[in-house]
C-alpha positions as a Markdown table, in Angstrom:
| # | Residue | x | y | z |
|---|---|---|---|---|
| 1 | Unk | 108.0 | 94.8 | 47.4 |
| 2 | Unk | 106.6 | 92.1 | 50.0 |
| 3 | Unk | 104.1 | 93.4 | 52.5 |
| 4 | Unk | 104.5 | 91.5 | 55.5 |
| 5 | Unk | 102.0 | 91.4 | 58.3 |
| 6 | Unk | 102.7 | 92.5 | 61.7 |
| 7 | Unk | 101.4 | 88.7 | 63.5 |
| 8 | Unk | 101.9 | 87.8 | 67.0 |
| 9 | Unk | 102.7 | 84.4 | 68.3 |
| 10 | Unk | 98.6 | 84.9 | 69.2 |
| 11 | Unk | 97.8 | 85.4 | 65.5 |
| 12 | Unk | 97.0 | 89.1 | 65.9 |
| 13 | Unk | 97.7 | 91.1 | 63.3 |
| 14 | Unk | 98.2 | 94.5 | 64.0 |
| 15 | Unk | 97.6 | 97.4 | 61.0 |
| 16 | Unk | 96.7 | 100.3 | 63.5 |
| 17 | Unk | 99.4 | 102.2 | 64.0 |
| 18 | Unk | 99.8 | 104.8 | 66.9 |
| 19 | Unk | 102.3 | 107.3 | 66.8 |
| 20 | Unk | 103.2 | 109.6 | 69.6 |
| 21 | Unk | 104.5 | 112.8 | 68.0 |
| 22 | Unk | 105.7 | 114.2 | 71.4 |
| 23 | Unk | 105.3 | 113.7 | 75.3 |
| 24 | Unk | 104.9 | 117.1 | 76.1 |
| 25 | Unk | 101.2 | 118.5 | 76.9 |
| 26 | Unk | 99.9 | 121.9 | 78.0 |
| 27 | Unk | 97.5 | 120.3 | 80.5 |
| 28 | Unk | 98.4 | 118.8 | 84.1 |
| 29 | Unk | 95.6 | 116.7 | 84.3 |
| 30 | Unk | 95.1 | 114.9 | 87.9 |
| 31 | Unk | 95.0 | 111.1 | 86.4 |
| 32 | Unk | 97.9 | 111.4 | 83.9 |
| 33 | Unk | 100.6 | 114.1 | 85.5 |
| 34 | Unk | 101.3 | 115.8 | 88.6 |
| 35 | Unk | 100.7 | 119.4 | 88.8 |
| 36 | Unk | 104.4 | 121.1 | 87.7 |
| 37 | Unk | 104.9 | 118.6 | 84.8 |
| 38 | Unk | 107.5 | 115.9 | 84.0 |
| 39 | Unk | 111.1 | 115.6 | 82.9 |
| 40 | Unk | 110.3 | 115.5 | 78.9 |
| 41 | Unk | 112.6 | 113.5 | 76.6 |
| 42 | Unk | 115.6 | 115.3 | 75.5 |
| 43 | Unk | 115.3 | 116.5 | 72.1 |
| 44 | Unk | 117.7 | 115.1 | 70.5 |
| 45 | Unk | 116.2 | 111.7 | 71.6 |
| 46 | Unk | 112.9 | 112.6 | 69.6 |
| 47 | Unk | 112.3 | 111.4 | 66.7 |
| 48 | Unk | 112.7 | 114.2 | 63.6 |
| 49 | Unk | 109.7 | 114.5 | 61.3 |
| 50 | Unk | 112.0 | 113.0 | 58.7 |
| 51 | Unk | 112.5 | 110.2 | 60.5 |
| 52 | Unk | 108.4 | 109.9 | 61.7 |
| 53 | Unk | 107.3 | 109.8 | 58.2 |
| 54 | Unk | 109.9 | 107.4 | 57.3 |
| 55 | Unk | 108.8 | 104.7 | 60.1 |
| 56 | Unk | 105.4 | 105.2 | 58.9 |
| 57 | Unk | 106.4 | 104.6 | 55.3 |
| 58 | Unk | 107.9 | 101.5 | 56.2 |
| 59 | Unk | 104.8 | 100.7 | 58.3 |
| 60 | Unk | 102.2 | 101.0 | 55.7 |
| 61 | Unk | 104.5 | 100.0 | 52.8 |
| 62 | Unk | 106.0 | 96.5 | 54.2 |
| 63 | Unk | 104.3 | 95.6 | 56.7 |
| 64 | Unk | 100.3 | 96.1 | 55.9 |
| 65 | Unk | 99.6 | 99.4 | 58.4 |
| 66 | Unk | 96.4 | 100.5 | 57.0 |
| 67 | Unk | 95.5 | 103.2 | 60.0 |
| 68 | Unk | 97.5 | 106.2 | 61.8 |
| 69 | Unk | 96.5 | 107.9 | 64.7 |
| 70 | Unk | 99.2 | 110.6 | 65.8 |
| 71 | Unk | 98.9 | 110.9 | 69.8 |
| 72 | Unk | 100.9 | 112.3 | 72.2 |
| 73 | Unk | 101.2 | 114.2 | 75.2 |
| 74 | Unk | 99.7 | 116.7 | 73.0 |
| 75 | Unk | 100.4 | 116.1 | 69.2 |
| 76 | Unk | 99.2 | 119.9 | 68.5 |
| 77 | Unk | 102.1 | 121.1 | 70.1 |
| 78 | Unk | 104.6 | 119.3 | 67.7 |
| 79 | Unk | 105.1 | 122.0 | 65.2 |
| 80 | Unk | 105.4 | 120.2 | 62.4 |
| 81 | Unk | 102.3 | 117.8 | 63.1 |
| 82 | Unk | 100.6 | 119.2 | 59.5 |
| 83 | Unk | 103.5 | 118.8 | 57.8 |
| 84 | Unk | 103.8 | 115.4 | 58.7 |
| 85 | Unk | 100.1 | 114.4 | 58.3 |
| 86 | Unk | 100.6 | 115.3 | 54.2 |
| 87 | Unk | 103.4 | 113.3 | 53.8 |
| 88 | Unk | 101.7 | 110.6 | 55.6 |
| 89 | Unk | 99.1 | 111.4 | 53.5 |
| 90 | Unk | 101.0 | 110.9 | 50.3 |
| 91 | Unk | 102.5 | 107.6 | 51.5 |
| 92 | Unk | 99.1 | 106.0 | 50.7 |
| 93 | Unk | 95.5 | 107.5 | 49.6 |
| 94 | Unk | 93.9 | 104.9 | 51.3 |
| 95 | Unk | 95.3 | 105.6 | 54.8 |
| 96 | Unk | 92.7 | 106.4 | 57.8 |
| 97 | Unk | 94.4 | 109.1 | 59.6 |
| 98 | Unk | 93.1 | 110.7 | 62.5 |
| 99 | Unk | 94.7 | 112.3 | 65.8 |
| 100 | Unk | 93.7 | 112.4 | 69.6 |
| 101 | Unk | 94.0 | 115.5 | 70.7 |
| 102 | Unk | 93.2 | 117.6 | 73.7 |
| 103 | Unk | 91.9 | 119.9 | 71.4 |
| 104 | Unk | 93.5 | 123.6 | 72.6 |
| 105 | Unk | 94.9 | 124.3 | 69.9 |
| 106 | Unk | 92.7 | 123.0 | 67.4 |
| 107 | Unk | 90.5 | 126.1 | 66.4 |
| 108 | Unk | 93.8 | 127.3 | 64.8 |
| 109 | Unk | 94.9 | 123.9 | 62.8 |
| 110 | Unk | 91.6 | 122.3 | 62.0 |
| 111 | Unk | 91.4 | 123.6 | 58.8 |
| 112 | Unk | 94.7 | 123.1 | 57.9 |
| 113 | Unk | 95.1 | 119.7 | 59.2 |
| 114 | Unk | 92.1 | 118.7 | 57.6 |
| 115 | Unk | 93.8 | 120.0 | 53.9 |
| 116 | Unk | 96.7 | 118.1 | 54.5 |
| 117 | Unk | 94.7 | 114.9 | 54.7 |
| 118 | Unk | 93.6 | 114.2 | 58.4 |
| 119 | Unk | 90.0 | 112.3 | 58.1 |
| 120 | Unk | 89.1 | 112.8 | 61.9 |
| 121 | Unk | 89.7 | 113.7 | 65.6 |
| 122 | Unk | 89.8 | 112.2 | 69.0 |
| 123 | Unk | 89.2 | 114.9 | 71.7 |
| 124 | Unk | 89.7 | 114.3 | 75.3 |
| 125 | Unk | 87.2 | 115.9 | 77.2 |
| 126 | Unk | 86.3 | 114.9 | 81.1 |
| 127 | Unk | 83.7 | 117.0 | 82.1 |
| 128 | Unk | 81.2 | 120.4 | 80.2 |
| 129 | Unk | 81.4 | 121.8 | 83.8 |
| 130 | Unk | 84.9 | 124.4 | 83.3 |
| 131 | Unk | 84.8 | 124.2 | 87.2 |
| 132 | Unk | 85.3 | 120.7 | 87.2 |
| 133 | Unk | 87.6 | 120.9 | 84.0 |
| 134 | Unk | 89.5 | 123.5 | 85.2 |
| 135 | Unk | 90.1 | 121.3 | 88.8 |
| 136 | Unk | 90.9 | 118.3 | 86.3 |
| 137 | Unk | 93.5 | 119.3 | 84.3 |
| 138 | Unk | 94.8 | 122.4 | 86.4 |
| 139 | Unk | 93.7 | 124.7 | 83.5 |
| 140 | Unk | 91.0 | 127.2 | 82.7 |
| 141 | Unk | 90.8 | 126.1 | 79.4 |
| 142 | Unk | 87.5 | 124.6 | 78.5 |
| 143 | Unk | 86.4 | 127.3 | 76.4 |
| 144 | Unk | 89.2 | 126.4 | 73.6 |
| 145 | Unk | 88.5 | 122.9 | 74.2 |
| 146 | Unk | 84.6 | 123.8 | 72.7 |
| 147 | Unk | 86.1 | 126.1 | 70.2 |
| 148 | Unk | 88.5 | 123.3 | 68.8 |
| 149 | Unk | 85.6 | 120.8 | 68.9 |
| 150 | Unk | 83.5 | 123.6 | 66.7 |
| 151 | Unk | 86.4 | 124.4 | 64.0 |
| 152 | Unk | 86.8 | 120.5 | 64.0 |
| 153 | Unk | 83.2 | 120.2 | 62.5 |
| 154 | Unk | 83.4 | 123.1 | 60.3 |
| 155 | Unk | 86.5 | 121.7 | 58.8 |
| 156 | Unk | 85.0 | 118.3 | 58.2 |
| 157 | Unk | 87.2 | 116.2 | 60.5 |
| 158 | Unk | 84.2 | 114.0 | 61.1 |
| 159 | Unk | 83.1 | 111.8 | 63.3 |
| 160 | Unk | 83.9 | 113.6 | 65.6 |
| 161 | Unk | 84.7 | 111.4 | 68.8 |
| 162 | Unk | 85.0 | 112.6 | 72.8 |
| 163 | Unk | 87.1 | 110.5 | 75.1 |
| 164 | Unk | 85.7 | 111.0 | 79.1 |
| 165 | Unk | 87.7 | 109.3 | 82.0 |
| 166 | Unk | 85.1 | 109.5 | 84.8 |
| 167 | Unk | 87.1 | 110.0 | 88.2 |
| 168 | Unk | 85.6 | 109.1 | 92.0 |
| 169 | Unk | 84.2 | 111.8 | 93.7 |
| 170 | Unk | 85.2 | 114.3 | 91.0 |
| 171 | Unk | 83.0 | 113.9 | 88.1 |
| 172 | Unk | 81.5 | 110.8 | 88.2 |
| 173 | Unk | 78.2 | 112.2 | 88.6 |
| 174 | Unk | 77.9 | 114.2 | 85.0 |
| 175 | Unk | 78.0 | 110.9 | 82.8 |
| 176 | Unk | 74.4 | 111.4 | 81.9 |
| 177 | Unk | 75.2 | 115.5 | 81.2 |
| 178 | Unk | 77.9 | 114.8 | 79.2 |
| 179 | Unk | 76.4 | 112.2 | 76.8 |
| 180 | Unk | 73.5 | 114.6 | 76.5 |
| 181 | Unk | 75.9 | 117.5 | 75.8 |
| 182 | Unk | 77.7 | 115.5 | 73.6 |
| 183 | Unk | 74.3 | 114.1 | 71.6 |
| 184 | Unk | 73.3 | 117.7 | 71.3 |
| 185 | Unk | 76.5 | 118.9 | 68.9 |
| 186 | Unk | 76.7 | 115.0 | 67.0 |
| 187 | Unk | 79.2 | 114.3 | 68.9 |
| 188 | Unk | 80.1 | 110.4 | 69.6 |
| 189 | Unk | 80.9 | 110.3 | 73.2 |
| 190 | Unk | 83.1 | 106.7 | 74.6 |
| 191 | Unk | 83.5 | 106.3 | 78.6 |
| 192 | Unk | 86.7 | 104.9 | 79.3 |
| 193 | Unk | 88.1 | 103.2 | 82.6 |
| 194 | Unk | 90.8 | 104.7 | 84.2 |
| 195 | Unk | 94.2 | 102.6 | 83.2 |
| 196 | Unk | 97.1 | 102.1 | 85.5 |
| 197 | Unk | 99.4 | 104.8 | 83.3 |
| 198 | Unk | 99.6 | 107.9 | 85.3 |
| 199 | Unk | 102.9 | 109.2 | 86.0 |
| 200 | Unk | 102.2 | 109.4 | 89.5 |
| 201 | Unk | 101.7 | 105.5 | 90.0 |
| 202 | Unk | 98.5 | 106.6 | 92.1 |
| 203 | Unk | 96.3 | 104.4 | 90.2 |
| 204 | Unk | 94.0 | 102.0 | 92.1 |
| 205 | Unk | 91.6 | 99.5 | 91.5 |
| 206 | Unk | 89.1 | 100.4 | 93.9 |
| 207 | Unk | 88.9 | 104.3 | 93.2 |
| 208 | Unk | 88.6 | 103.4 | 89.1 |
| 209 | Unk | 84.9 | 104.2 | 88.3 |
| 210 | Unk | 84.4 | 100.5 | 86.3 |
| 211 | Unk | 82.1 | 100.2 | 83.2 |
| 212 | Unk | 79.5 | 98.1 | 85.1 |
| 213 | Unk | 79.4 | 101.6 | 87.5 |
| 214 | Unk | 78.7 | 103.8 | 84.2 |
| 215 | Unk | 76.7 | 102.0 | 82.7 |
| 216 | Unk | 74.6 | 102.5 | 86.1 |
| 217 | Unk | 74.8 | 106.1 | 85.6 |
| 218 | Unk | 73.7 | 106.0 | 82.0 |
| 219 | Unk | 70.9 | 103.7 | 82.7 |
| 220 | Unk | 68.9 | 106.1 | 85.3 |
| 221 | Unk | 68.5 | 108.5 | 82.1 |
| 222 | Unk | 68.5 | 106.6 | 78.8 |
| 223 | Unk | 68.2 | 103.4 | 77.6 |
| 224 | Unk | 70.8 | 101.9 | 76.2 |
| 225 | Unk | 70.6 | 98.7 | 73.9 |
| 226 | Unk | 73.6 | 97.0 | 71.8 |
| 227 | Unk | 74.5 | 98.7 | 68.7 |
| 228 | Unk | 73.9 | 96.6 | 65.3 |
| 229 | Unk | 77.0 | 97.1 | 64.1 |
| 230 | Unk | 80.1 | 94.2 | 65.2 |
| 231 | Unk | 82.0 | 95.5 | 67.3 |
| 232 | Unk | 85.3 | 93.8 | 65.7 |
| 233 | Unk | 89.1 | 95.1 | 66.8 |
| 234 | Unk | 87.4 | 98.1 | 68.0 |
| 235 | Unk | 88.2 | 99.0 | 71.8 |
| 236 | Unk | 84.5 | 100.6 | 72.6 |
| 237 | Unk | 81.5 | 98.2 | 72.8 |
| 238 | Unk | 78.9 | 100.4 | 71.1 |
| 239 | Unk | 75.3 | 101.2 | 73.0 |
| 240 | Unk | 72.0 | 102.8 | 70.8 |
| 241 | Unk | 71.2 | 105.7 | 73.4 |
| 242 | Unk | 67.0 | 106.0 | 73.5 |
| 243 | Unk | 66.8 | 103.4 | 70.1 |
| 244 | Unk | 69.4 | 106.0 | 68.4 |
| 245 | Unk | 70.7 | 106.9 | 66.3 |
| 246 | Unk | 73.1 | 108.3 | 68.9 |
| 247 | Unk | 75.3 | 105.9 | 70.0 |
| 248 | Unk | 77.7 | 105.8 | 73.2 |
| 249 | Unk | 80.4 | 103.8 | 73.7 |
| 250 | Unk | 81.9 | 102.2 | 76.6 |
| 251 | Unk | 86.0 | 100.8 | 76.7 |
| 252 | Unk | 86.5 | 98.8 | 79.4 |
| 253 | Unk | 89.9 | 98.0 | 79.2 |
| 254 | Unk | 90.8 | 96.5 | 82.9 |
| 255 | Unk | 87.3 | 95.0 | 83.6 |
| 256 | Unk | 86.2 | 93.7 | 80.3 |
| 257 | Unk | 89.7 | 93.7 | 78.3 |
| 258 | Unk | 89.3 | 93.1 | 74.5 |
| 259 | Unk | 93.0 | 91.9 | 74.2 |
| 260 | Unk | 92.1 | 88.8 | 72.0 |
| 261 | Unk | 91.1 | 91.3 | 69.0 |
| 262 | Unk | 93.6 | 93.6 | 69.8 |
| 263 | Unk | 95.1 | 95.2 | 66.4 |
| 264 | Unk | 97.5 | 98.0 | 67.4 |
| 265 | Unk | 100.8 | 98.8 | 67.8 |
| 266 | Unk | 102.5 | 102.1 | 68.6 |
| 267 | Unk | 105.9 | 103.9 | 68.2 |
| 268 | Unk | 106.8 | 106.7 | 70.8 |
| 269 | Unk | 108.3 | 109.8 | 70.1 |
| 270 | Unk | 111.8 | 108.4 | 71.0 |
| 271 | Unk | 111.7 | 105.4 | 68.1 |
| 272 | Unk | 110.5 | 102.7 | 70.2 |
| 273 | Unk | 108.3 | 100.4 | 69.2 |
| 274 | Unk | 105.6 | 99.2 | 72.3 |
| 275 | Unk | 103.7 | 95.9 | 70.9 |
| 276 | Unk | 100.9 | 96.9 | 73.9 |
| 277 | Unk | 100.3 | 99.6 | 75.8 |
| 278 | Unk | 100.9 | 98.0 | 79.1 |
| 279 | Unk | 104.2 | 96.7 | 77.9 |
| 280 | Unk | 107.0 | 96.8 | 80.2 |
| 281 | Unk | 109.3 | 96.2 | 77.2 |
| 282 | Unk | 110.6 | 98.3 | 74.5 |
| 283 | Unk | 112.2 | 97.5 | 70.9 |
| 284 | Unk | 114.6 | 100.4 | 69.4 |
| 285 | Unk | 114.0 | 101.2 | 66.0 |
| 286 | Unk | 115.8 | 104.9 | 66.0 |
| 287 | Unk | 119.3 | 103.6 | 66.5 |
| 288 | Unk | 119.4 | 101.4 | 63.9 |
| 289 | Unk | 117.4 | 104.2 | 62.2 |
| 290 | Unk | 120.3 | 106.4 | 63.0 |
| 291 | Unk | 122.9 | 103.9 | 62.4 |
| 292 | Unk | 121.7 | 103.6 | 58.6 |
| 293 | Unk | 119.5 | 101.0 | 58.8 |
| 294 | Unk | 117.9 | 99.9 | 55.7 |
| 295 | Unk | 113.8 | 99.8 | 55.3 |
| 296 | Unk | 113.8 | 96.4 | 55.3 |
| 297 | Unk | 115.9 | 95.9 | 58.4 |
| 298 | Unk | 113.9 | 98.1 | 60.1 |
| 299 | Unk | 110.7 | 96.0 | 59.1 |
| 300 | Unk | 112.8 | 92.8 | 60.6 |
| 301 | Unk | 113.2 | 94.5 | 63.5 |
| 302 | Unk | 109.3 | 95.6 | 63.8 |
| 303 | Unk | 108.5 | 92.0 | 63.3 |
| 304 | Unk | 110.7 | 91.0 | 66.1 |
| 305 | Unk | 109.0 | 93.3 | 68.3 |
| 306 | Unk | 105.5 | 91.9 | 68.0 |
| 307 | Unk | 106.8 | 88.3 | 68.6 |
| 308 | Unk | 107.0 | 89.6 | 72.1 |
| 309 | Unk | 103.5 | 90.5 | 72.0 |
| 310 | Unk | 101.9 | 88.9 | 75.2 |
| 311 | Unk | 98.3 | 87.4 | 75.3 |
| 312 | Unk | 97.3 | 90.1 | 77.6 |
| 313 | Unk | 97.8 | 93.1 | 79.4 |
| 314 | Unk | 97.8 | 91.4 | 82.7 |
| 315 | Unk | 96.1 | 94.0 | 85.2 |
| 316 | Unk | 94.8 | 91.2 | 86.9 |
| 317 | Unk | 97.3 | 89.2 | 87.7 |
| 318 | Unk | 99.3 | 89.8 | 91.4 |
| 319 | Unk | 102.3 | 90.6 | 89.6 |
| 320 | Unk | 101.4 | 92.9 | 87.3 |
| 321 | Unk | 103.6 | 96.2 | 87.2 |
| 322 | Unk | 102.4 | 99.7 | 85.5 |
| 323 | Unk | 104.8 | 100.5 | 82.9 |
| 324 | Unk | 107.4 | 102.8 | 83.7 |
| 325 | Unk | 106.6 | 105.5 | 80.5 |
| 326 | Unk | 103.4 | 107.4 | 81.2 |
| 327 | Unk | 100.7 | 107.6 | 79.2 |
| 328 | Unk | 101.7 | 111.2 | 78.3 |
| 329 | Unk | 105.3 | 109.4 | 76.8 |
| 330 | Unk | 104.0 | 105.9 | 75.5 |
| 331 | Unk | 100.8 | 107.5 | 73.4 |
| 332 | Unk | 97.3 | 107.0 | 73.5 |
């Protein structure tokens, strides 16, 4: 078999796949959803775990994927997420899998995802304050956020890492608390900038809380100098916190966009392939799926897809449009 890369007209060559299990979530929170929910996709229009770990397979097998994330909405609601995490498993030894997760239902799967082969976690948490969590995501549920975080370690899904989105006026004044929070249980805490992707289309420029503003934050309690270690294809730009060896990390996506080493591309739960995650364009790769493609014409069309890759995401340009999928239904 020929392993093919996944190369843009840029020469980016993308092996980091992320794939969105589901774009339902059991949080509203303000930035991503309104308060009663969305329209989800039909079910029938989702992809069957089946067909999931066959896309992968093709991925990783034939054209050079080498990481999975499995995102959502909320991949812990997909039933048959451990299921499909030791089959992806199987498909390669080598594989880095890992999942971003909100983390409520992860005091009950940790172990088990962890025996079917999942190396680590993601965990979205805005805020240690359940006042201000609850008033984020329209949930009291910060308790089994800590809990999932805690059967996480025990199971070994290590490192652990905590997503923040700091948000005007709401919680942009814990920064310093929650990196000291997060130091405290070896945790690795990244800051990211609020993206244009809420469902809501309420995103603006001027309320985002930008990187140079957290780093302002940060700086009145720690120190931070540049980590080591190259930052590479990775989105966060790494800071020592107090000469380490805690590290935070900081991904500025609209202000300081890393688009030149970007190596990802991502598959929703509806069998389309997104070759960014501001992409305005889809390619289908269920109906041919479902029509009886073979593997290799589904790699053709993959390859297709990320010939449309653009240089750059393009939030600063005039004309730039949000995309019309969420980030709940493209995946993080």
């Amino acid at each position: 078999m020929t392993t093919q890369r996944l190369e843009d007209r840029y020469g980016r060559v993308a092996t980091d796949l992320r794939v969105s299990l589901t774009d339902r979530c059991n949080l509203r929170c303000s930035y991503c959803m309104p308060a009663e929910g969305l329209d989800w996709l039909p079910d029938d229009s989702v992809l069957t775990d089946d067909e999931i770990v066959r896309l992968i397979r093709v991925g990783v097998e034939q054209l050079g994927i080498r990481e999975v994330r499995f995102t959502g909405g909320e991949p812990l609601v997909r039933r048959g997420l451990v299921d499909i995490v030791r089959r992806t498993r199987a498909i390669d030894p080598a594989l880095e899998l890992s999942i971003t997760t909100n983390a409520l239902g992860l005091a009950r799967n940790a172990a088990a995802l962890a025996q079917a082969g999942l190396d680590r976690v993601n965990v979205s948490l805005d805020t240690v304050r359940a006042e201000t969590f609850h008033q984020i995501t329209r949930r009291d549920r910060f308790d089994d956020v800590v809990a999932g975080l805690e059967a996480a370690r025990e199971a070994g899904l290590g490192p652990i890492k905590i997503n923040a989105v700091l948000l005007r006026g709401v919680n942009d004044d814990q920064a310093a608390e929650l990196l000291r929070w997060s130091i405290a249980r070896g945790y690795d805490l990244r800051f990211i900038e609020q993206m244009p992707l809420d469902a809501q289309h309420g995103w603006s420029r001027e309320a985002m809380v930008t990187a140079d503003e957290i780093f302002e934050r940060l700086e009145a309690e720690f120190e931070l100098s540049p980590a080591a270690e190259p930052r590479g294809s990775a989105p966060a730009e790494l800071f020592r916190v107090d000469g380490g060896p805690a590290t935070v990390g900081v991904i500025a996506s609209v202000t300081r966009p890393f688009c030149g080493d970007c190596d990802r591309v991502r598959l929703t739960a509806d069998g389309q392939v997104r070759n960014c995650l501001f992409a305005r364009e889809e390619s289908d790769l269920r109906g041919a799926l479902r029509a009886g493609a073979t593997d290799e014409e589904l790699a053709g069309r993959w390859l297709v897809a990320m010939r449309g890759k653009r240089a750059g995401h393009g939030i600063d340009d005039p004309s730039f449009l949000q995309p019309d999928r969420p980030m709940s239904a493209i995946g993080g």
